[in-house]
N, CA, C and O atoms as a GROMACS GRO file, in nm:
protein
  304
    1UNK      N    1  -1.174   0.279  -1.451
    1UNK     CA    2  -1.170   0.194  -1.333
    1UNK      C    3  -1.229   0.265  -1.212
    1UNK      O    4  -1.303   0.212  -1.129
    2UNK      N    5  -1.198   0.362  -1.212
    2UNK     CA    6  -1.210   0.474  -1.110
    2UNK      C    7  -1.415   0.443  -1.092
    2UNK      O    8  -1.470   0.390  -0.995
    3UNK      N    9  -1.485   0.498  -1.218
    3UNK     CA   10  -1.623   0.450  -1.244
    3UNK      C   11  -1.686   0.320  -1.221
    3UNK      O   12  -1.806   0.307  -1.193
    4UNK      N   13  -1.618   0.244  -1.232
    4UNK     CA   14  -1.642   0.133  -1.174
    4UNK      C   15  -1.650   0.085  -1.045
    4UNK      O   16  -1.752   0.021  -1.017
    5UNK      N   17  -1.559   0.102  -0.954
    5UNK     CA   18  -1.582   0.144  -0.822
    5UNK      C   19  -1.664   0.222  -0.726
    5UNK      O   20  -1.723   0.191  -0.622
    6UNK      N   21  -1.648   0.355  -0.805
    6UNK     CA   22  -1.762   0.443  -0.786
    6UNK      C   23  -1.930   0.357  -0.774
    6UNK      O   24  -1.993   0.314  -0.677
    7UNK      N   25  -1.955   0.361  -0.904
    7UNK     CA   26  -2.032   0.282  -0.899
    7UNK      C   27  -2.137   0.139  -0.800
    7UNK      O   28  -2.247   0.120  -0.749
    8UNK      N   29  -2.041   0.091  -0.819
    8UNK     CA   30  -2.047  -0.066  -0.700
    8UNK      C   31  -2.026  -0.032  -0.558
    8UNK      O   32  -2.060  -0.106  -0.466
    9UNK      N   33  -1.959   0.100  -0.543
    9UNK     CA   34  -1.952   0.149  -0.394
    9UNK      C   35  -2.081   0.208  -0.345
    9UNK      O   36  -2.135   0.172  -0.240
   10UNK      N   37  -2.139   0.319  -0.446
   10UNK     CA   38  -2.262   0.417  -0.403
   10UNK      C   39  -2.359   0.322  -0.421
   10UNK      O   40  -2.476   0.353  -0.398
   11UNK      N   41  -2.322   0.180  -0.469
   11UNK     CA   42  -2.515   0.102  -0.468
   11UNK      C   43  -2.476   0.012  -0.308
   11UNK      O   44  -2.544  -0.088  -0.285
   12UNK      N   45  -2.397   0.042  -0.235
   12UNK     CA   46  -2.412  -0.013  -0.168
   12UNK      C   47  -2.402   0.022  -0.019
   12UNK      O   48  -2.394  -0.054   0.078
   13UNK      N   49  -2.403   0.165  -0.025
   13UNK     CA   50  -2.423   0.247   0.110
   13UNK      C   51  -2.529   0.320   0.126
   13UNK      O   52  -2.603   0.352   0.034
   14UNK      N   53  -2.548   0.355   0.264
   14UNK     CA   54  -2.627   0.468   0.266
   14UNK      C   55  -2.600   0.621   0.213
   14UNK      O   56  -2.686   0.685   0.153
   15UNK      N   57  -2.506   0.656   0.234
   15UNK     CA   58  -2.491   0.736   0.189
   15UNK      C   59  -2.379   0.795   0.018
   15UNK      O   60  -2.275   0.860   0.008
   16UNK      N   61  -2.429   0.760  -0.038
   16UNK     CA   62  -2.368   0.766  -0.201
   16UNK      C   63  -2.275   0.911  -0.212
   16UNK      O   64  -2.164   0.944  -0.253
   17UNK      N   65  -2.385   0.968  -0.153
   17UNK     CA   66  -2.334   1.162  -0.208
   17UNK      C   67  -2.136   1.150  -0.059
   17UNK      O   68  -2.064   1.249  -0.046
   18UNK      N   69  -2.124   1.100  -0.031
   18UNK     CA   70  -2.000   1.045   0.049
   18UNK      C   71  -1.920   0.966  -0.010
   18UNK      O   72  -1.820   0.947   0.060
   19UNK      N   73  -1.919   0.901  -0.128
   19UNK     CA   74  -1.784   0.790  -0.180
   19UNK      C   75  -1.738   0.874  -0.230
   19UNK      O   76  -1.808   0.958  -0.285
   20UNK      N   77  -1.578   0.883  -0.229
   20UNK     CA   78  -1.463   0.934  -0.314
   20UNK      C   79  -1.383   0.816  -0.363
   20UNK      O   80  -1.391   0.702  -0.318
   21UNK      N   81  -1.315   0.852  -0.446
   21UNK     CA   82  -1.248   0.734  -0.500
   21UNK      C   83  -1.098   0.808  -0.547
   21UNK      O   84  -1.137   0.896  -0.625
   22UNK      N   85  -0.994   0.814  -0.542
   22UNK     CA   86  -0.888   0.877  -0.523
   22UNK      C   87  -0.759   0.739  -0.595
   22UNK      O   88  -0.740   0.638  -0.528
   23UNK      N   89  -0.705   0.754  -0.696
   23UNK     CA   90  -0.613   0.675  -0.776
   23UNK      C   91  -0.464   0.719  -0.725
   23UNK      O   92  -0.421   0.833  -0.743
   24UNK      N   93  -0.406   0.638  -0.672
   24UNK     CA   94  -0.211   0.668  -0.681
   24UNK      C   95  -0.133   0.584  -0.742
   24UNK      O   96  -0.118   0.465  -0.713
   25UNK      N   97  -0.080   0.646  -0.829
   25UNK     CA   98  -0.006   0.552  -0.968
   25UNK      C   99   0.113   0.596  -0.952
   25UNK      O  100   0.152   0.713  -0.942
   26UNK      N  101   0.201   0.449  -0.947
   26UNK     CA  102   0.375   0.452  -0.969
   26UNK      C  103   0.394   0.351  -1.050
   26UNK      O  104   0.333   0.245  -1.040
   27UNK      N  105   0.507   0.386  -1.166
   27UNK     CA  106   0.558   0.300  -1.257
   27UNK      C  107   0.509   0.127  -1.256
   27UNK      O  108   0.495   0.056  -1.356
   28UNK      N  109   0.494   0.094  -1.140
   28UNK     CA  110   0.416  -0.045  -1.166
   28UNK      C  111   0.227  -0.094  -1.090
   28UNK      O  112   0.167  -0.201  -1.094
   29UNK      N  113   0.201  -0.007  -1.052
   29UNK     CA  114   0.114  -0.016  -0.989
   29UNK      C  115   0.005   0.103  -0.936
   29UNK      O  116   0.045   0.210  -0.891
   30UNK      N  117  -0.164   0.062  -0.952
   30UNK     CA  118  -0.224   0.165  -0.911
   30UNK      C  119  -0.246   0.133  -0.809
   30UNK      O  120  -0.209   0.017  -0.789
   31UNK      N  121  -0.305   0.193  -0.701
   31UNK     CA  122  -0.370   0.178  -0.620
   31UNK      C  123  -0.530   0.283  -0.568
   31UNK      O  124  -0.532   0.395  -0.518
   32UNK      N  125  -0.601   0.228  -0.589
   32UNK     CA  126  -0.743   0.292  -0.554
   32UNK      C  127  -0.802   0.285  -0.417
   32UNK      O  128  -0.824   0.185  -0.348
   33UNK      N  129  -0.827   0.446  -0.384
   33UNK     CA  130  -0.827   0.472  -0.229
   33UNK      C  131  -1.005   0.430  -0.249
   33UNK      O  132  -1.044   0.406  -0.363
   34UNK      N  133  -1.078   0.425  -0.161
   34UNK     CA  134  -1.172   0.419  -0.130
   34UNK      C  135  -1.255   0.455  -0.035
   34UNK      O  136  -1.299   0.362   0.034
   35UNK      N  137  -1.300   0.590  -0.003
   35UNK     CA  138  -1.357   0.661   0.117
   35UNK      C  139  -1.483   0.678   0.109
   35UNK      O  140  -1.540   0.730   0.013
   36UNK      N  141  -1.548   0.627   0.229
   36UNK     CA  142  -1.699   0.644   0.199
   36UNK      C  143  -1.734   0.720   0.323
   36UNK      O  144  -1.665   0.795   0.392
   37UNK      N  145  -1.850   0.686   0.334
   37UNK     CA  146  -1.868   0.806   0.507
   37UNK      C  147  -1.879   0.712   0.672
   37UNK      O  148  -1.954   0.614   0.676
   38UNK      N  149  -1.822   0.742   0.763
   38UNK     CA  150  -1.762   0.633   0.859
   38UNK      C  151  -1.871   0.518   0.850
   38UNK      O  152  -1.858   0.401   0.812
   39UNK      N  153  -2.010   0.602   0.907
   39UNK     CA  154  -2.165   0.486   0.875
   39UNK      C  155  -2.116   0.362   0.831
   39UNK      O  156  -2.098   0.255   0.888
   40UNK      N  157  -2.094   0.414   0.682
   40UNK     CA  158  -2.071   0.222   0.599
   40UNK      C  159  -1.959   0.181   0.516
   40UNK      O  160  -1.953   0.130   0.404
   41UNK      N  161  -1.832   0.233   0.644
   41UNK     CA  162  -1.753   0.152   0.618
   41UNK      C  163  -1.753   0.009   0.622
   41UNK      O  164  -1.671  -0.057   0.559
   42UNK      N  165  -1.851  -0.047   0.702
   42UNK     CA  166  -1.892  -0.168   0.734
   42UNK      C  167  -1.947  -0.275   0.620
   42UNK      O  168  -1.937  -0.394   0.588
   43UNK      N  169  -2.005  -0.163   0.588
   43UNK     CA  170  -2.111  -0.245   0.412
   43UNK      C  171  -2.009  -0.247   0.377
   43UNK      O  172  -1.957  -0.349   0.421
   44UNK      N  173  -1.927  -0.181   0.306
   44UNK     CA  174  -1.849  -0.152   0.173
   44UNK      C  175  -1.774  -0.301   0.226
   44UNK      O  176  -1.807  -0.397   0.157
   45UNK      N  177  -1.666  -0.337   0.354
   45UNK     CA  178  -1.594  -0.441   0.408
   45UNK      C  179  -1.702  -0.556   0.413
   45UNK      O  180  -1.686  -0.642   0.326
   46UNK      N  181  -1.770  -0.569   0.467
   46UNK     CA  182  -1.884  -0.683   0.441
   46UNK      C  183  -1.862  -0.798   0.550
   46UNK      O  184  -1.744  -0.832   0.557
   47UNK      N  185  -1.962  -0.874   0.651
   47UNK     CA  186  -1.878  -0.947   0.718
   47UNK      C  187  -1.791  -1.060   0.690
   47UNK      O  188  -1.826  -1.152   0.616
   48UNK      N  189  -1.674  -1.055   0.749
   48UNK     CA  190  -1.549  -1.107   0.646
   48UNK      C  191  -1.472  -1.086   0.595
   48UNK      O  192  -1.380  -1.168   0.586
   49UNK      N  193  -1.467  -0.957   0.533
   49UNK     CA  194  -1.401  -0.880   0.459
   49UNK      C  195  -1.478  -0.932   0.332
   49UNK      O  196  -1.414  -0.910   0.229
   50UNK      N  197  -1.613  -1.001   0.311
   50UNK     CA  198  -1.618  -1.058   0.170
   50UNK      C  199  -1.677  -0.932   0.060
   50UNK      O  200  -1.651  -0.924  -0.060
   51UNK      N  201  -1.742  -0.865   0.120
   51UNK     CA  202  -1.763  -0.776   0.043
   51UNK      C  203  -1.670  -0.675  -0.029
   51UNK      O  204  -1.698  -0.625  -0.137
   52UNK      N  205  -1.557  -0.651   0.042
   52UNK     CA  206  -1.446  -0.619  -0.009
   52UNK      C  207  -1.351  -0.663  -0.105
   52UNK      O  208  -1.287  -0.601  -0.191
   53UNK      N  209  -1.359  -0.846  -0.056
   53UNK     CA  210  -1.251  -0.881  -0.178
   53UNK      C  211  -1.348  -0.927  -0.326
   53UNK      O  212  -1.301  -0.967  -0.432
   54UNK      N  213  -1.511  -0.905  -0.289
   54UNK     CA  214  -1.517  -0.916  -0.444
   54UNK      C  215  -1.557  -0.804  -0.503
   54UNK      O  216  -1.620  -0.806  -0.609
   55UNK      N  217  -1.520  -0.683  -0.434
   55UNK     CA  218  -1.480  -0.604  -0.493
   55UNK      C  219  -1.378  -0.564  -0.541
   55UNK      O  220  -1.360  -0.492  -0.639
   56UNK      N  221  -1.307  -0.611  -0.474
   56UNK     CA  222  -1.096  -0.654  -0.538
   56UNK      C  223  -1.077  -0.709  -0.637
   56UNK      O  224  -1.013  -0.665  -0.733
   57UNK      N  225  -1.147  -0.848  -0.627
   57UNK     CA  226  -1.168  -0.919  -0.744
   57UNK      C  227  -1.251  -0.882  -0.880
   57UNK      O  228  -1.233  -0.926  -0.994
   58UNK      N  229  -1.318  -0.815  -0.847
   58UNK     CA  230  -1.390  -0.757  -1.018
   58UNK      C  231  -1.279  -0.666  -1.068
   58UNK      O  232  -1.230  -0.682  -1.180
   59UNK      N  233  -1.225  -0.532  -0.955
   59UNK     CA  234  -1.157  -0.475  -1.026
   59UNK      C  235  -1.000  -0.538  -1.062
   59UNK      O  236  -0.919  -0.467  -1.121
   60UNK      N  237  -0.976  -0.641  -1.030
   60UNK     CA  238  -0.845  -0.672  -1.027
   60UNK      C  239  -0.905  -0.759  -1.210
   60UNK      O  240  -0.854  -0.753  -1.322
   61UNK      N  241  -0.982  -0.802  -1.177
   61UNK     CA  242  -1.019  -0.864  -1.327
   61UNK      C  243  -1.040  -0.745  -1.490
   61UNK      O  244  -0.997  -0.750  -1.605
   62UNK      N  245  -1.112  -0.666  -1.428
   62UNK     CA  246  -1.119  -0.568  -1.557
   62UNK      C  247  -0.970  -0.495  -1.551
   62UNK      O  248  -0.944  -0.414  -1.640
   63UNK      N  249  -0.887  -0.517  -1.465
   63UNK     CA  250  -0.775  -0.394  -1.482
   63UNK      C  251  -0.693  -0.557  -1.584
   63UNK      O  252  -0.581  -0.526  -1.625
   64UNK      N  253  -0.720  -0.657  -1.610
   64UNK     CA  254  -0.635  -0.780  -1.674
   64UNK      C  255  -0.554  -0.714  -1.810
   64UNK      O  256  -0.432  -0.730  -1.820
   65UNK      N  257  -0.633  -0.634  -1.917
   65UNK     CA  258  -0.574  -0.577  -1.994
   65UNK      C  259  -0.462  -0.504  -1.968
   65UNK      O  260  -0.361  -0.507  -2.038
   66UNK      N  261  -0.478  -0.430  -1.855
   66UNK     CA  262  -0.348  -0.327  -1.809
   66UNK      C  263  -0.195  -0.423  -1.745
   66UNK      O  264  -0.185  -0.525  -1.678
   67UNK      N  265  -0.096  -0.332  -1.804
   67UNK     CA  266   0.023  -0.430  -1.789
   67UNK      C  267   0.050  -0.381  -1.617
   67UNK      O  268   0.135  -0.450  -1.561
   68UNK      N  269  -0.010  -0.278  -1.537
   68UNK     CA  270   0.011  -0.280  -1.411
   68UNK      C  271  -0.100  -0.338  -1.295
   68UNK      O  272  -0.223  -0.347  -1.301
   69UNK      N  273  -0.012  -0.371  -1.193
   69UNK     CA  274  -0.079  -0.429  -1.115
   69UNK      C  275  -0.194  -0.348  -1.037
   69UNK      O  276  -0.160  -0.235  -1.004
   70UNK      N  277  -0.317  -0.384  -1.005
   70UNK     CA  278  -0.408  -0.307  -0.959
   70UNK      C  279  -0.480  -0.324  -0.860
   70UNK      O  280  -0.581  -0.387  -0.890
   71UNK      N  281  -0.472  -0.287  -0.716
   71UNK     CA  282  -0.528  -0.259  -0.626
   71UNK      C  283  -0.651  -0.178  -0.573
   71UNK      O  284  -0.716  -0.109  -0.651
   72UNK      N  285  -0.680  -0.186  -0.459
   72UNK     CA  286  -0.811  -0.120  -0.382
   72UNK      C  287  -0.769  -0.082  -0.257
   72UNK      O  288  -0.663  -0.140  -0.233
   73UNK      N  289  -0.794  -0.031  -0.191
   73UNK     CA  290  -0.773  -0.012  -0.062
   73UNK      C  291  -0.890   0.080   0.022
   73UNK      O  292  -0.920   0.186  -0.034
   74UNK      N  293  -0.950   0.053   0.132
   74UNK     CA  294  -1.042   0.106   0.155
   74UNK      C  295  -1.005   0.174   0.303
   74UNK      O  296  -0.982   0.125   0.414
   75UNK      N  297  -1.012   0.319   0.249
   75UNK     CA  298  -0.976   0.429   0.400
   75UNK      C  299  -1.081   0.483   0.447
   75UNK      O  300  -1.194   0.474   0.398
   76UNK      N  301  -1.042   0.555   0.569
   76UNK     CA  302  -1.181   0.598   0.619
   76UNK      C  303  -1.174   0.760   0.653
   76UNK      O  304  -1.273   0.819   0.695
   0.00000   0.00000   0.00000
């Protein structure tokens, strides 16, 4: 999941060699940090937030197999 994000994050900034992607897991739930470099925090959020939630939404779809709930969250 982690790769996946990765992924879809660095095609969409300027600066790639800057995304981290950072996982925190408790008994029901992950949550995936998302840090890119201040520049494009903007891209990654999208105006709207739309770029963000379909990025929520893909990963919330491939995590469907997993019995925990799965999040994104994007820090700076």
């Amino acid at each position: 999941m982690q790769d996946l994000i990765t992924v879809i994050a660095k095609a969409l900034v300027d600066h790639p060699n800057d995304v981290m992607v950072n996982a925190v897991e408790d008994e029901r739930s992950i949550t995936y940090e998302l840090s890119v470099h201040p520049d494009d925090v903007g891209k990654v959020i999208g105006k709207q937030g739309r770029i963000a939630k379909a990025l929520r939404t893909v990963v919330t779809s491939a995590a469907v197999k997993t019995s925990k709930r799965v999040s994104v969250e994007i820090v700076s």
